[in-house]
C-alpha positions, 0 to 999 in steps of 0.5 A, a space after each residue: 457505512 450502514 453498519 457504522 450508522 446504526 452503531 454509532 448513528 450519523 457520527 459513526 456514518 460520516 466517520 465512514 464515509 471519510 475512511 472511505 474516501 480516504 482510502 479512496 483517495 490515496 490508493 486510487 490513483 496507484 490503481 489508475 498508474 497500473 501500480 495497484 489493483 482495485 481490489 487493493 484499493 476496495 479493501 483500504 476503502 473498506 477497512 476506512 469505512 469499519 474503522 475511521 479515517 485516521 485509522 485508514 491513513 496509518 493502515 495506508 503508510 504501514 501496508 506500503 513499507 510491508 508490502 516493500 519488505 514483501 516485495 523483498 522477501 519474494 524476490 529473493 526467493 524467486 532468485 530476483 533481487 541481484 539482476 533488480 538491483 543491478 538493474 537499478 544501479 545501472 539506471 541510476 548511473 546513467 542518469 549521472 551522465 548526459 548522453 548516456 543510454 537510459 536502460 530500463 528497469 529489469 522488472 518481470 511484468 508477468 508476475 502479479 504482487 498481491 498487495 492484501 497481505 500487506 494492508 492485513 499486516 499493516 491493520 494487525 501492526 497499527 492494532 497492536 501500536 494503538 493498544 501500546 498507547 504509540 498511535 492514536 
């Protein structure tokens, strides 16, 4: 914030202070479910804070279909994706029928996912789309 302050004065500091509380406020409450860590959620605020708020919201949406793709890629590396998706089959079939055994979700909830590779790709990728005049 201080730095957008003696860059572009107390515009460039308001500016930060919504990318801050933007990033703040759509990855907080992923954190406070379990979902996300906190670091997650101090790199968004940070990037918010460099850039701006507009900026911060396209890095948000992008970093969560990376980080899908990421979650893909890695479950199928680690040979994860059938016994998941037959998990999820079986979840969504039973919600077809009253009575029927809800099973829960095969998940490995030892294995940690960072999602910081995610918002860099997803800063890169808006970057890229904001110099090809697709984003604002």
């Amino acid at each position: 914030i201080a730095l957008q302050a003696w860059a572009s004065g107390w515009a460039g500091a308001g500016e930060a202070l919504l990318g801050v509380g933007l990033g703040f406020l759509l990855f907080f409450p992923l954190f406070a479910l379990g979902i996300m860590g906190a670091g997650d959620v101090k790199l968004l605020m940070a990037i918010g804070a460099l850039t701006n708020a507009a900026f911060c919201f396209q890095v948000a949406l992008i970093s969560i279909f990376a980080g899908a793709a990421f979650a893909v890629l890695e479950m199928i590396y680690r040979g994860r994706l059938v016994p998941f998706l037959r998990s999820l089959w079986n979840i969504l079939r039973s919600l077809q029928f009253r009575g029927m055994p809800r099973p829960t979700l095969d998940i490995d909830k030892q294995r940690k996912f960072s999602f910081g590779p995610a918002l860099a790709c997803a800063v890169v990728f808006v970057i890229i789309l904001e110099q090809r005049g697709v984003l604002l």
